[in-house]
PyMOL Python script that loads the backbone (N, CA, C, O; Angstrom):
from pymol import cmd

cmd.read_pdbstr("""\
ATOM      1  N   UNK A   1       0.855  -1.174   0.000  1.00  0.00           N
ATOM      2  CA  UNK A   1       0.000   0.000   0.000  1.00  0.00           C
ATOM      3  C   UNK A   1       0.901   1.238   0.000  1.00  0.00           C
ATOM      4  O   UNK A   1       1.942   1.427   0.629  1.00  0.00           O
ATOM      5  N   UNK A   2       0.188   2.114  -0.940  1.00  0.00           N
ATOM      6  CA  UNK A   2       1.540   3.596  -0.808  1.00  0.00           C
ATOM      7  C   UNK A   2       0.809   4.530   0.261  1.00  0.00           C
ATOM      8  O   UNK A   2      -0.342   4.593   0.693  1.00  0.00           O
ATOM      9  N   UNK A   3       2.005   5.234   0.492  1.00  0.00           N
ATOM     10  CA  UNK A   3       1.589   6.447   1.379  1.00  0.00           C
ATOM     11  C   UNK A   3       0.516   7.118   0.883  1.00  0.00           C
ATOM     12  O   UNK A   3      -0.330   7.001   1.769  1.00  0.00           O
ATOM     13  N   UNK A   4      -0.084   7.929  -0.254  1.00  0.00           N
ATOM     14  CA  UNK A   4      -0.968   8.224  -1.005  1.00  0.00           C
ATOM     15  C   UNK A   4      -2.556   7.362  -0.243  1.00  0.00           C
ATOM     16  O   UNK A   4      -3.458   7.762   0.493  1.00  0.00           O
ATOM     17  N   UNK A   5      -2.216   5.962  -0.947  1.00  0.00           N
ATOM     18  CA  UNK A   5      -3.454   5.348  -0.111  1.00  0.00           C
ATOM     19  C   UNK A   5      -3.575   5.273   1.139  1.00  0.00           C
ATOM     20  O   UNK A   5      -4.764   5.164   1.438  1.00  0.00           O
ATOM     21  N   UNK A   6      -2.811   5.280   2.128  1.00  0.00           N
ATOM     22  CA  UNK A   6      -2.841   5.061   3.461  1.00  0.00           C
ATOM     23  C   UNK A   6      -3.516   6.356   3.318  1.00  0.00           C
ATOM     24  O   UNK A   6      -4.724   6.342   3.084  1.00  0.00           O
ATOM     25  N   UNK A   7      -2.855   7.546   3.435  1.00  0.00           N
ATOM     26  CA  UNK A   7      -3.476   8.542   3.949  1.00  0.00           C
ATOM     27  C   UNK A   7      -4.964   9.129   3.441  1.00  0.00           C
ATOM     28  O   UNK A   7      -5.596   9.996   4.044  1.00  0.00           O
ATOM     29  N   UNK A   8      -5.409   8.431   2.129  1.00  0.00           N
ATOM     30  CA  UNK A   8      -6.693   8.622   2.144  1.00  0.00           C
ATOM     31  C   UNK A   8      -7.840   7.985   3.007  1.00  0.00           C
ATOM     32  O   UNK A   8      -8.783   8.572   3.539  1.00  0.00           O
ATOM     33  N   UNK A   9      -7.441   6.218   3.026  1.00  0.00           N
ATOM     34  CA  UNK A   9      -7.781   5.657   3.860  1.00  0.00           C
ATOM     35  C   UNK A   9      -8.318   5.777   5.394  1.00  0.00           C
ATOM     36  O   UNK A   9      -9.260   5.192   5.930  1.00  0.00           O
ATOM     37  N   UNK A  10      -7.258   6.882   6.000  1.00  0.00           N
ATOM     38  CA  UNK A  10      -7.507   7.310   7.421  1.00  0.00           C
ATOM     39  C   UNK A  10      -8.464   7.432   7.428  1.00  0.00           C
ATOM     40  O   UNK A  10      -9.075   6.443   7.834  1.00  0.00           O
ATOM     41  N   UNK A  11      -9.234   8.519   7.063  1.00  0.00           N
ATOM     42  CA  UNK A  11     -10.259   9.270   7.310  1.00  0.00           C
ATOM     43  C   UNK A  11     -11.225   8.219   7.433  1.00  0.00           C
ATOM     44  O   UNK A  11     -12.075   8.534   8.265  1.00  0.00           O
ATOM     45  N   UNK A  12     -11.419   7.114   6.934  1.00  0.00           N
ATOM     46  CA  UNK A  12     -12.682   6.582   6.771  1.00  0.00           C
ATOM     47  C   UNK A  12     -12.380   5.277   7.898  1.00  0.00           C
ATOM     48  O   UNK A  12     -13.257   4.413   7.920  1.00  0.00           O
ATOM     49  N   UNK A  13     -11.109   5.076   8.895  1.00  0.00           N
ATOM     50  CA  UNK A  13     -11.258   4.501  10.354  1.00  0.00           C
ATOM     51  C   UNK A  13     -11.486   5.170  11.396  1.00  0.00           C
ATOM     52  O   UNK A  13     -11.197   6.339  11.655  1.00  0.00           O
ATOM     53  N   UNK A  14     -12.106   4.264  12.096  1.00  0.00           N
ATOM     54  CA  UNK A  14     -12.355   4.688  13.614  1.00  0.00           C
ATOM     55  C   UNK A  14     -10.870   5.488  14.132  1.00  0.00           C
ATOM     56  O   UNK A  14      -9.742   5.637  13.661  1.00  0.00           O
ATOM     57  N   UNK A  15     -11.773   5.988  15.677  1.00  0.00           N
ATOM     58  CA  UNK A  15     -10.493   7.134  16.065  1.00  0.00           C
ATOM     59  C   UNK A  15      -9.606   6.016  16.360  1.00  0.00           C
ATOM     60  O   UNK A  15      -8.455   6.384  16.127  1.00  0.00           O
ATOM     61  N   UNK A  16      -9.635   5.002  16.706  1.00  0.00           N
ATOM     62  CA  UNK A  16      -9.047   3.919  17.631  1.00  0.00           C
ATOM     63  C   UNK A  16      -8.507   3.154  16.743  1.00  0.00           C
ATOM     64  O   UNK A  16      -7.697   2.366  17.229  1.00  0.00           O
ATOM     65  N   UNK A  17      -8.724   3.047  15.004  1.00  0.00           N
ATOM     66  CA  UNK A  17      -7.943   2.505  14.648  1.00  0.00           C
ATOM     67  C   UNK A  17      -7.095   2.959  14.054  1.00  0.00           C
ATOM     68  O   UNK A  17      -6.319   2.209  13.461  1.00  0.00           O
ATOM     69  N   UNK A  18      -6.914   4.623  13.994  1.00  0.00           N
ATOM     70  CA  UNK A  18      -6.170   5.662  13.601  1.00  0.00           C
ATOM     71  C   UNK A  18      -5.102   5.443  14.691  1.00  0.00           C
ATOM     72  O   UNK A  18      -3.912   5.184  14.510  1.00  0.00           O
ATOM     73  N   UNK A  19      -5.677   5.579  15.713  1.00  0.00           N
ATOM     74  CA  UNK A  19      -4.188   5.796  17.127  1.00  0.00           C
ATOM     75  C   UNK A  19      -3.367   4.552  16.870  1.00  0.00           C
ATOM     76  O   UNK A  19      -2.187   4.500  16.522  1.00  0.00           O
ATOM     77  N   UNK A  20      -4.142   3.635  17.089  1.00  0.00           N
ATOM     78  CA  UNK A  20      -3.442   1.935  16.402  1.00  0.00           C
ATOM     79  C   UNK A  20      -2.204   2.728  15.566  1.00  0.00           C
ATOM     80  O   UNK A  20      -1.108   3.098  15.986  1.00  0.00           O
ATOM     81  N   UNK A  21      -2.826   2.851  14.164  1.00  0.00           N
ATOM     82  CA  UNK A  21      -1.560   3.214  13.424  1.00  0.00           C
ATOM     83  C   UNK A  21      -0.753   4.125  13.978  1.00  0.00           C
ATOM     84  O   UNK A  21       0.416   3.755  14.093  1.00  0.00           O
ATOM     85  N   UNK A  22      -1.100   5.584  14.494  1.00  0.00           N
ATOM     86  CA  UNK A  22      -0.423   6.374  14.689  1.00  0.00           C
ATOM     87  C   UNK A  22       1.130   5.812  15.806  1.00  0.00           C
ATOM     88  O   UNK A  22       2.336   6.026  15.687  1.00  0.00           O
ATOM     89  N   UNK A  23       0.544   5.261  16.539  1.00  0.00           N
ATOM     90  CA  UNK A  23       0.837   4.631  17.761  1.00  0.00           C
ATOM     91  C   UNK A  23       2.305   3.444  17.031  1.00  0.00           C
ATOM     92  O   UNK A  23       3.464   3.422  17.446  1.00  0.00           O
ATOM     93  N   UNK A  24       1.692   2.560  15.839  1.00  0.00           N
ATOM     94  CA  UNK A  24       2.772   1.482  15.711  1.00  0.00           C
ATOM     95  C   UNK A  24       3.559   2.381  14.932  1.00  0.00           C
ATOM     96  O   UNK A  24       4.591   2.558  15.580  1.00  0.00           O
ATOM     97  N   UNK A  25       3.612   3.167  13.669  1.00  0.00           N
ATOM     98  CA  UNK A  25       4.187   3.933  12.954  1.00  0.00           C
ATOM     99  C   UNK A  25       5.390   5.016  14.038  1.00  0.00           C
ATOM    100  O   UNK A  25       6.606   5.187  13.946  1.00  0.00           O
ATOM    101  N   UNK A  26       4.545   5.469  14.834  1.00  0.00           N
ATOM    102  CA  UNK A  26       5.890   6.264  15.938  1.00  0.00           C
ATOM    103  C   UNK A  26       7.018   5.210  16.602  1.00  0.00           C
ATOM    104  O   UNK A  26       8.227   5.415  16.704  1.00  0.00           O
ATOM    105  N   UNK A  27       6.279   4.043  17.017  1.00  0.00           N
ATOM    106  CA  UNK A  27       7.462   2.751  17.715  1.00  0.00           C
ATOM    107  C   UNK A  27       8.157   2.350  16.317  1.00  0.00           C
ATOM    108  O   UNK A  27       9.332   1.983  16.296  1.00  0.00           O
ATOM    109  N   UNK A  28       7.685   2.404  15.615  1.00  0.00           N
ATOM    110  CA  UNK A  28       9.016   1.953  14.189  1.00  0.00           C
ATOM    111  C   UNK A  28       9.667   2.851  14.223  1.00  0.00           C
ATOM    112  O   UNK A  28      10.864   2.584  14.328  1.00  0.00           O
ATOM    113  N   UNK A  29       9.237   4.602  14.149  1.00  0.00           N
ATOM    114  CA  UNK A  29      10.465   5.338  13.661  1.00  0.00           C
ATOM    115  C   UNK A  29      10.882   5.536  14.725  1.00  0.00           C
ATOM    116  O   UNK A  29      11.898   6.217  14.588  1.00  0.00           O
ATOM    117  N   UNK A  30      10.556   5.192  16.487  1.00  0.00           N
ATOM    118  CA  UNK A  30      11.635   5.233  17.049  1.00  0.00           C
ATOM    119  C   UNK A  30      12.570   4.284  17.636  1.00  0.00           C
ATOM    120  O   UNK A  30      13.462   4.397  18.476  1.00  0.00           O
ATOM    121  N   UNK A  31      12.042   3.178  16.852  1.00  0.00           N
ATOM    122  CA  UNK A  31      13.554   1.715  16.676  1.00  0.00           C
ATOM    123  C   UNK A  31      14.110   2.281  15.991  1.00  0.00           C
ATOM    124  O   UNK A  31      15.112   2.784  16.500  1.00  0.00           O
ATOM    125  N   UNK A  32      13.909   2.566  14.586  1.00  0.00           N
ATOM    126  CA  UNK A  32      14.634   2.937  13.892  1.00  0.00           C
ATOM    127  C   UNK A  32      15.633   4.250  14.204  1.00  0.00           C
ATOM    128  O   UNK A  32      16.771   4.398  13.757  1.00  0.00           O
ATOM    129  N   UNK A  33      15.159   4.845  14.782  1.00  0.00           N
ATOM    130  CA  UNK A  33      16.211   6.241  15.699  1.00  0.00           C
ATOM    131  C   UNK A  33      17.182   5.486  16.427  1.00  0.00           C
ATOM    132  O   UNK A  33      18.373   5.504  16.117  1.00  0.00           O
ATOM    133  N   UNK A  34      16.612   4.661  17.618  1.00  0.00           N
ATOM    134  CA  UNK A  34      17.699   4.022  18.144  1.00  0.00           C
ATOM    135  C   UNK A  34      18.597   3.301  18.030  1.00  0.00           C
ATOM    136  O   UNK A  34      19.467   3.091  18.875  1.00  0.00           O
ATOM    137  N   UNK A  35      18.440   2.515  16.264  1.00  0.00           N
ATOM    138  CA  UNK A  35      19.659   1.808  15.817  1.00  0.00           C
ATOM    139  C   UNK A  35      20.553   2.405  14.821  1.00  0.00           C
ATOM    140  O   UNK A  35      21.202   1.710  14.038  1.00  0.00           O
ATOM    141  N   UNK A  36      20.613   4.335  14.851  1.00  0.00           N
ATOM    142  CA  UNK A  36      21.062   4.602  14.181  1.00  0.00           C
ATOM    143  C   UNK A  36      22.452   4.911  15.012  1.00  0.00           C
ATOM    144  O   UNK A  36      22.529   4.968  16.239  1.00  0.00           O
ATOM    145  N   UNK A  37      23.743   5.135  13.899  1.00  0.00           N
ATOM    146  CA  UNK A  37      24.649   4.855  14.265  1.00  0.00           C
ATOM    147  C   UNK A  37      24.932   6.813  15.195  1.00  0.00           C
ATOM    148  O   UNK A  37      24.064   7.686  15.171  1.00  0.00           O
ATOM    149  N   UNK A  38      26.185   6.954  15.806  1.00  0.00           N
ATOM    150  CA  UNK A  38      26.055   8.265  16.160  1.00  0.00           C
ATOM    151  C   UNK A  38      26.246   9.338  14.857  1.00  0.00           C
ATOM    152  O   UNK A  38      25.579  10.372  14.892  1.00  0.00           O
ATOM    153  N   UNK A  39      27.283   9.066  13.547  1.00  0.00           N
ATOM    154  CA  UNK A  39      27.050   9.828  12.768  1.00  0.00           C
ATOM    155  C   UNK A  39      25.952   9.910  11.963  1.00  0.00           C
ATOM    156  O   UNK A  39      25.935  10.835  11.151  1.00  0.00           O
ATOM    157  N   UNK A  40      25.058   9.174  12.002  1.00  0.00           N
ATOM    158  CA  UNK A  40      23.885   9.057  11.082  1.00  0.00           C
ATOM    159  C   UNK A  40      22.645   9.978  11.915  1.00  0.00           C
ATOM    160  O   UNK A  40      21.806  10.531  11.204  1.00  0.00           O
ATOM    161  N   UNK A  41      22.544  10.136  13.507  1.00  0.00           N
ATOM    162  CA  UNK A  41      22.317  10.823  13.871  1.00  0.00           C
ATOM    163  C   UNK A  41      22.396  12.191  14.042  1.00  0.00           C
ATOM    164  O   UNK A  41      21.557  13.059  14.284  1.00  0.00           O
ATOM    165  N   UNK A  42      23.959  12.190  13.808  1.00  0.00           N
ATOM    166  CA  UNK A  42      24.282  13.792  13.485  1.00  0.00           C
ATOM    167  C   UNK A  42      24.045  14.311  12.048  1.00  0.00           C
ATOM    168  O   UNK A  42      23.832  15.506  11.843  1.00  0.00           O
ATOM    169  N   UNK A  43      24.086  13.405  11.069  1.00  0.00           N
ATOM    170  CA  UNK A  43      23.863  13.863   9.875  1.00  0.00           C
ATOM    171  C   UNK A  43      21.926  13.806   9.529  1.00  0.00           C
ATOM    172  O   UNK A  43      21.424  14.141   8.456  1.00  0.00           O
ATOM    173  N   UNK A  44      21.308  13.402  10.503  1.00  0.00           N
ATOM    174  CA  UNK A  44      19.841  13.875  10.454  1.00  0.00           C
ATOM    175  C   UNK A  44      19.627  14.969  11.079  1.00  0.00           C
ATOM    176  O   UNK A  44      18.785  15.712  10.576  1.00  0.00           O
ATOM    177  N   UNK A  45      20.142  15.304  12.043  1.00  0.00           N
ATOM    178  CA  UNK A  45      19.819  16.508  12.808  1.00  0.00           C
ATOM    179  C   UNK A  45      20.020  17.842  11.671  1.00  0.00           C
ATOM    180  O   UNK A  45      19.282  18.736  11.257  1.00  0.00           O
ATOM    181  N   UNK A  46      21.527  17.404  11.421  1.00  0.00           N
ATOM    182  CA  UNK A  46      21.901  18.442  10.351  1.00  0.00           C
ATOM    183  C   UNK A  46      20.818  18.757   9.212  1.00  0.00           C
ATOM    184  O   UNK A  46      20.424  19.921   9.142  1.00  0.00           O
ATOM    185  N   UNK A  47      20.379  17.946   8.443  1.00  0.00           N
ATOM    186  CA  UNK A  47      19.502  17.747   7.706  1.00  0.00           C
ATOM    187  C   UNK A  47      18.164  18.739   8.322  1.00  0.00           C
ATOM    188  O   UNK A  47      17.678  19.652   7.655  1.00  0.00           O
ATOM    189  N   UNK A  48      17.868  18.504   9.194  1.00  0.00           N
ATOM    190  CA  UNK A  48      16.710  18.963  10.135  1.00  0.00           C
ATOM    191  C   UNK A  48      17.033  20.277  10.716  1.00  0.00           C
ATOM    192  O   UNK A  48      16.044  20.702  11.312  1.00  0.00           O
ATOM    193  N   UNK A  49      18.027  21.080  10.774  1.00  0.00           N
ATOM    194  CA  UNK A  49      18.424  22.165  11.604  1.00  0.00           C
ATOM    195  C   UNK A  49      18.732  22.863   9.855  1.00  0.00           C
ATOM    196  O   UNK A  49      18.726  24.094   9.867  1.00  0.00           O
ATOM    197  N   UNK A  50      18.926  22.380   8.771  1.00  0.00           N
ATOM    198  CA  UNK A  50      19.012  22.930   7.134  1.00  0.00           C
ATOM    199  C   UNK A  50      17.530  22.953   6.858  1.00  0.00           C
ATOM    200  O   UNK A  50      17.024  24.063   6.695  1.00  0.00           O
ATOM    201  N   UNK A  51      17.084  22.331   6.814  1.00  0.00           N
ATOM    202  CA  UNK A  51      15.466  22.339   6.890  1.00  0.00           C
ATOM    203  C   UNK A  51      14.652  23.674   7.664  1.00  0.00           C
ATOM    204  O   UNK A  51      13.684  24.275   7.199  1.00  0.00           O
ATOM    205  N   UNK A  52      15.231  23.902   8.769  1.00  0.00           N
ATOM    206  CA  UNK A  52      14.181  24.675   9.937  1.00  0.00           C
ATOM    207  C   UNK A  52      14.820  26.067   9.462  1.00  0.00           C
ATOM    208  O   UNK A  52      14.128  27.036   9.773  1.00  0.00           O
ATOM    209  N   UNK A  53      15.802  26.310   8.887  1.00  0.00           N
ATOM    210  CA  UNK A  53      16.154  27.417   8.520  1.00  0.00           C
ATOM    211  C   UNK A  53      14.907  28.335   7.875  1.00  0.00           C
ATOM    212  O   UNK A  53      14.188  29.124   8.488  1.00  0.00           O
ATOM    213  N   UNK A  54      14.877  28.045   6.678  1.00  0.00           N
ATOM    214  CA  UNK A  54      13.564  28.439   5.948  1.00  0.00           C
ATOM    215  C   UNK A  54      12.697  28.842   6.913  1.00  0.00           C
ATOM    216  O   UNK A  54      12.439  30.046   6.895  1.00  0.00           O
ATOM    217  N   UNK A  55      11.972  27.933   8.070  1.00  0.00           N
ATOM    218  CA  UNK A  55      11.070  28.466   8.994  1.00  0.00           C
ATOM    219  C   UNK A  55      11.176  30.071   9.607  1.00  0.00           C
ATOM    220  O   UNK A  55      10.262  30.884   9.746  1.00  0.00           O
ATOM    221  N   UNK A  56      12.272  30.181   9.842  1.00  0.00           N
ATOM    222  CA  UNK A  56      12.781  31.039  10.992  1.00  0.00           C
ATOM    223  C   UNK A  56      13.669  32.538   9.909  1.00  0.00           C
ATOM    224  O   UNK A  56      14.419  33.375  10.412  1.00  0.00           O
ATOM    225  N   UNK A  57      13.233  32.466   8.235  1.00  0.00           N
ATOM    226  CA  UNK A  57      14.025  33.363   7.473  1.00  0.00           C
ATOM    227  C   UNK A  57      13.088  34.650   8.033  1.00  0.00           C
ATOM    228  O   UNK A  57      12.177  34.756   8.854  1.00  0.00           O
ATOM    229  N   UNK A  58      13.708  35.436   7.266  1.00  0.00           N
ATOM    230  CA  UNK A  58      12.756  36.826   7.149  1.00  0.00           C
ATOM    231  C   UNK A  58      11.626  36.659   6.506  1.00  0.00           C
ATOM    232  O   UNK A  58      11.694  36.342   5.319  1.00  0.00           O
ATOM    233  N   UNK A  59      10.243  36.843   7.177  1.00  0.00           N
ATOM    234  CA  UNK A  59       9.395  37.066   6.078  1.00  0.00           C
ATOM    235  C   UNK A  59       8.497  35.455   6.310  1.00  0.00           C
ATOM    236  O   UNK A  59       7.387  35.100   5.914  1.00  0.00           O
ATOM    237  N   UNK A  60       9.179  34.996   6.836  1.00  0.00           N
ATOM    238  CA  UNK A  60       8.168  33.556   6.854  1.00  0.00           C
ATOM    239  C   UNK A  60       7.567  33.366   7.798  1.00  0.00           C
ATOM    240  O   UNK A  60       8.074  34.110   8.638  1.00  0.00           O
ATOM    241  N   UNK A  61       6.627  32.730   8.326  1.00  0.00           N
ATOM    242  CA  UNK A  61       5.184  32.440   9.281  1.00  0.00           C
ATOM    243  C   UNK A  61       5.731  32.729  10.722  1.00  0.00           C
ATOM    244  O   UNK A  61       5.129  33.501  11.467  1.00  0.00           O
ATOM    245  N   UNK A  62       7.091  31.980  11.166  1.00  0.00           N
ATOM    246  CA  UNK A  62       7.444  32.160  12.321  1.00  0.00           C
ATOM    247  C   UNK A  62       8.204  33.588  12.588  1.00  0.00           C
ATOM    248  O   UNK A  62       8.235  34.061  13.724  1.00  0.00           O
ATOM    249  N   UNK A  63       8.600  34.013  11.866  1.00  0.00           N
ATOM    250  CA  UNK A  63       9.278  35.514  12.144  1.00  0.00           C
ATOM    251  C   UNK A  63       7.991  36.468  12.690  1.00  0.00           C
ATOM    252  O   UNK A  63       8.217  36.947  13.801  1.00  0.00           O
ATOM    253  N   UNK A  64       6.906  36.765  12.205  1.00  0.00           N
ATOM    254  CA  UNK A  64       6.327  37.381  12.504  1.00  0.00           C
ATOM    255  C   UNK A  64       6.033  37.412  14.478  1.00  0.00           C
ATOM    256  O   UNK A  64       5.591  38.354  15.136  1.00  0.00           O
ATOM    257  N   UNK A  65       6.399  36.266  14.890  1.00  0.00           N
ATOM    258  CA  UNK A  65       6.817  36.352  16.378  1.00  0.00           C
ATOM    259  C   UNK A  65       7.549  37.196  17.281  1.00  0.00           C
ATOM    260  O   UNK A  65       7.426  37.534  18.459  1.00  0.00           O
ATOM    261  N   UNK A  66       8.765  37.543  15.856  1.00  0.00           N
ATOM    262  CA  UNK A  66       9.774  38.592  16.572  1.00  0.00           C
ATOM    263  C   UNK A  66       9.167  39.987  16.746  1.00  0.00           C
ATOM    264  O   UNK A  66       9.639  40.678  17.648  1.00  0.00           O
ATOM    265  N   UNK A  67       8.526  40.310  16.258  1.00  0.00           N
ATOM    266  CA  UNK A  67       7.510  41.395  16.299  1.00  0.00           C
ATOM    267  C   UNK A  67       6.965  41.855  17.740  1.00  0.00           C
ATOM    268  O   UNK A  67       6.537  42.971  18.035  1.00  0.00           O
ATOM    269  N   UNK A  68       7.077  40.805  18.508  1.00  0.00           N
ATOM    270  CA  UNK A  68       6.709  40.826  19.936  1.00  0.00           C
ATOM    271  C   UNK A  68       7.990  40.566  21.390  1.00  0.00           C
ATOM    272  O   UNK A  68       7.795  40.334  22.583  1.00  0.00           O
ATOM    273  N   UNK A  69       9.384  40.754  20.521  1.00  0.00           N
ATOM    274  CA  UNK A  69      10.412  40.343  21.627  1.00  0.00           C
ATOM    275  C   UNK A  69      10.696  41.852  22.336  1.00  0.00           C
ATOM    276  O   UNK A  69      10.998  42.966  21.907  1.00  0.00           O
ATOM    277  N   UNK A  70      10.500  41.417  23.309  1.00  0.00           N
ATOM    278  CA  UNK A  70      10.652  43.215  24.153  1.00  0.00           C
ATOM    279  C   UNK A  70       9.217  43.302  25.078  1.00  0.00           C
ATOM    280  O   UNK A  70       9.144  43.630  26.263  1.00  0.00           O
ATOM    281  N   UNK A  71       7.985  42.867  24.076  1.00  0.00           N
ATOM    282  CA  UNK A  71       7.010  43.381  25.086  1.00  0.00           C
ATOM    283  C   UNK A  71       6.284  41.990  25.837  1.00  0.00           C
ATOM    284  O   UNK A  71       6.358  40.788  25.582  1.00  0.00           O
ATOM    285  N   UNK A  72       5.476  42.861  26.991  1.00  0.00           N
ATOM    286  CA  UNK A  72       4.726  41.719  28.215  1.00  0.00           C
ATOM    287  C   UNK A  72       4.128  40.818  27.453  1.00  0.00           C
ATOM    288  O   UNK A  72       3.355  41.119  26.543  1.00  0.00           O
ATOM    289  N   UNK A  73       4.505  39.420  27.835  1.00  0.00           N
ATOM    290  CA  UNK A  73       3.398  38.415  27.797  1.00  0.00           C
ATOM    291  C   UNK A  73       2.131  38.574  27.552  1.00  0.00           C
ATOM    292  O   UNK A  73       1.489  38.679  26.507  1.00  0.00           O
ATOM    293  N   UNK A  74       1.749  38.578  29.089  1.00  0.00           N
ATOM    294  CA  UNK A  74       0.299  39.346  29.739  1.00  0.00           C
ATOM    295  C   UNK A  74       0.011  40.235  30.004  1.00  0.00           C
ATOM    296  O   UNK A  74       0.974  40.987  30.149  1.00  0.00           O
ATOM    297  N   UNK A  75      -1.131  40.779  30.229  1.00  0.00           N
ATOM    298  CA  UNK A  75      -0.694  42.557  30.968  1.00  0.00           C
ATOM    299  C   UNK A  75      -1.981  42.205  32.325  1.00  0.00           C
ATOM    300  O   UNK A  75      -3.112  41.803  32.049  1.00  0.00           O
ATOM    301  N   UNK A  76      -1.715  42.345  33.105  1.00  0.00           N
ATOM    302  CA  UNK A  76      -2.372  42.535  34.228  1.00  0.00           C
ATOM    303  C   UNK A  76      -2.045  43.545  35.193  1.00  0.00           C
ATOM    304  O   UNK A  76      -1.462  43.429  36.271  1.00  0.00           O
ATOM    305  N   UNK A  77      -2.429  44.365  34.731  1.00  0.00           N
ATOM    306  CA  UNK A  77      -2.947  46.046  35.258  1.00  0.00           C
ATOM    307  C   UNK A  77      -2.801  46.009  36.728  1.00  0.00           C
ATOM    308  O   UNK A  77      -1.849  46.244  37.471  1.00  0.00           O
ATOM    309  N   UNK A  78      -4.568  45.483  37.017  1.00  0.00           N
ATOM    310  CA  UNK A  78      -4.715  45.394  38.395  1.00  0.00           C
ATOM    311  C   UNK A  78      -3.439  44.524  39.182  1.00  0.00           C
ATOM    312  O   UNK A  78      -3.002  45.101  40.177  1.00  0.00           O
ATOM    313  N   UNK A  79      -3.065  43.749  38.982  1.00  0.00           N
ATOM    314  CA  UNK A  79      -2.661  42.673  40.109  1.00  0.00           C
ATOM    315  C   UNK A  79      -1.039  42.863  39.831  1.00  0.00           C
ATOM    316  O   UNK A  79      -0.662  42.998  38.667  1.00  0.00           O
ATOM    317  N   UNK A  80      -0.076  42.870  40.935  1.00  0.00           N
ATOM    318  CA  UNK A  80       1.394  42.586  40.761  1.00  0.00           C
ATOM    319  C   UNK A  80       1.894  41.335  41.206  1.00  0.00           C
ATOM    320  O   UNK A  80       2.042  41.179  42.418  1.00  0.00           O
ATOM    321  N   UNK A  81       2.163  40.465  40.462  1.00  0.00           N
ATOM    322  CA  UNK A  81       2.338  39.083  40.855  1.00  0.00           C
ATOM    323  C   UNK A  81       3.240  39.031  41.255  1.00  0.00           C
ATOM    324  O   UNK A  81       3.277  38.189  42.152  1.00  0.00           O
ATOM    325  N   UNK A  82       4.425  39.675  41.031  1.00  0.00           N
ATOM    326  CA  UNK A  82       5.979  39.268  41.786  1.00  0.00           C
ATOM    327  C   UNK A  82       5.490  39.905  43.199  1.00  0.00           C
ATOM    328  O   UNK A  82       6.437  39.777  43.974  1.00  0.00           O
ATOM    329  N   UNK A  83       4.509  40.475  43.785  1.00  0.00           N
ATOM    330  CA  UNK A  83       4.655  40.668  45.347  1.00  0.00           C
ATOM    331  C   UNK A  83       3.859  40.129  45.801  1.00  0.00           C
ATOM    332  O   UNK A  83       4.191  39.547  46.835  1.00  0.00           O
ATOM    333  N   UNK A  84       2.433  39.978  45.380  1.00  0.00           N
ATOM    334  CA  UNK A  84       1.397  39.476  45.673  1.00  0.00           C
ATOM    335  C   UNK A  84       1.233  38.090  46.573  1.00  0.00           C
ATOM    336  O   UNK A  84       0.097  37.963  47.031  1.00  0.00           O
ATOM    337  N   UNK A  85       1.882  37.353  46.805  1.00  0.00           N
ATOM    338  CA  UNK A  85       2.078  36.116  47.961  1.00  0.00           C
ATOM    339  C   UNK A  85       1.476  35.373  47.085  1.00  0.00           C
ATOM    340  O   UNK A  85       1.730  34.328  47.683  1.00  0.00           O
ATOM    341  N   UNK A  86       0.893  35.020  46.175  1.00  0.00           N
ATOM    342  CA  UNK A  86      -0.173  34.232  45.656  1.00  0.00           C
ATOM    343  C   UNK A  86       0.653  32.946  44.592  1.00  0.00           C
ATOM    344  O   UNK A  86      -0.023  32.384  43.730  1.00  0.00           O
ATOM    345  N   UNK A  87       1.766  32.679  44.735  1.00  0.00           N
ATOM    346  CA  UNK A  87       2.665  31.681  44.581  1.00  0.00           C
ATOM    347  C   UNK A  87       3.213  30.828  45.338  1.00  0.00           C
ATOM    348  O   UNK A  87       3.361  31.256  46.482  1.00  0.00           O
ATOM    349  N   UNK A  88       3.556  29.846  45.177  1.00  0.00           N
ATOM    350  CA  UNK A  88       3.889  28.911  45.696  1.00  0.00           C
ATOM    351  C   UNK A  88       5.658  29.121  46.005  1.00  0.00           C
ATOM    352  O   UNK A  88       6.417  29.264  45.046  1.00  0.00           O
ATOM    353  N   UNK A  89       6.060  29.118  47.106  1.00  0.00           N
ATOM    354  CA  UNK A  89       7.613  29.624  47.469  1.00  0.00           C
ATOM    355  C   UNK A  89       7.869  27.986  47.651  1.00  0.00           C
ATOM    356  O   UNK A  89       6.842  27.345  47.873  1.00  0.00           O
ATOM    357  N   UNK A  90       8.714  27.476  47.607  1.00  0.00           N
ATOM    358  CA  UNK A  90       9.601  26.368  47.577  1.00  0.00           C
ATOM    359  C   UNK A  90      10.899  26.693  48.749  1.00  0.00           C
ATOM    360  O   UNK A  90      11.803  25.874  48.912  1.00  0.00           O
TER     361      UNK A  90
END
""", "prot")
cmd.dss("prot")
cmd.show_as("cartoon", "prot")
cmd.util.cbc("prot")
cmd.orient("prot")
């Protein structure tokens, strides 16, 4: 069966026999992670860190994030949480 058909296929199993697959398909690719050698590991990462570039260029989906480095998270006006006691001290 090709990838093509599998993935049309999904749609028309139960949720439970979707996780089934989802579920055996992740334990293969992560035998398969674990019998890789250490350079074959480094040369996927690499692969994967050449890849994520694109994500993170100027102008692409995730940049628009930087747009927000500098300002608050949250804004909560009323309340000051760093004094407020209302945390848990360790």
């Amino acid at each position: 069966m090709e990838t093509k058909e599998i993935l049309q296929a999904l749609p028309n199993l139960s949720i439970s026999d979707r996780l089934k697959i989802a579920e055996s398909a992740l334990q293969l690719v992560l035998q398969e992670k674990h019998s890789l050698t250490k350079d074959q590991q480094k040369h996927q990462l690499t692969l994967a860190a050449i890849t994520a570039i694109v994500d993170y260029a100027p102008g692409s989906e995730l940049d628009i994030f930087s747009d927000l480095e500098g300002e608050d998270f949250c804004d909560y006006p009323d309340e000051d949480f760093h004094n407020s006691g209302n945390y848990v001290q360790r």
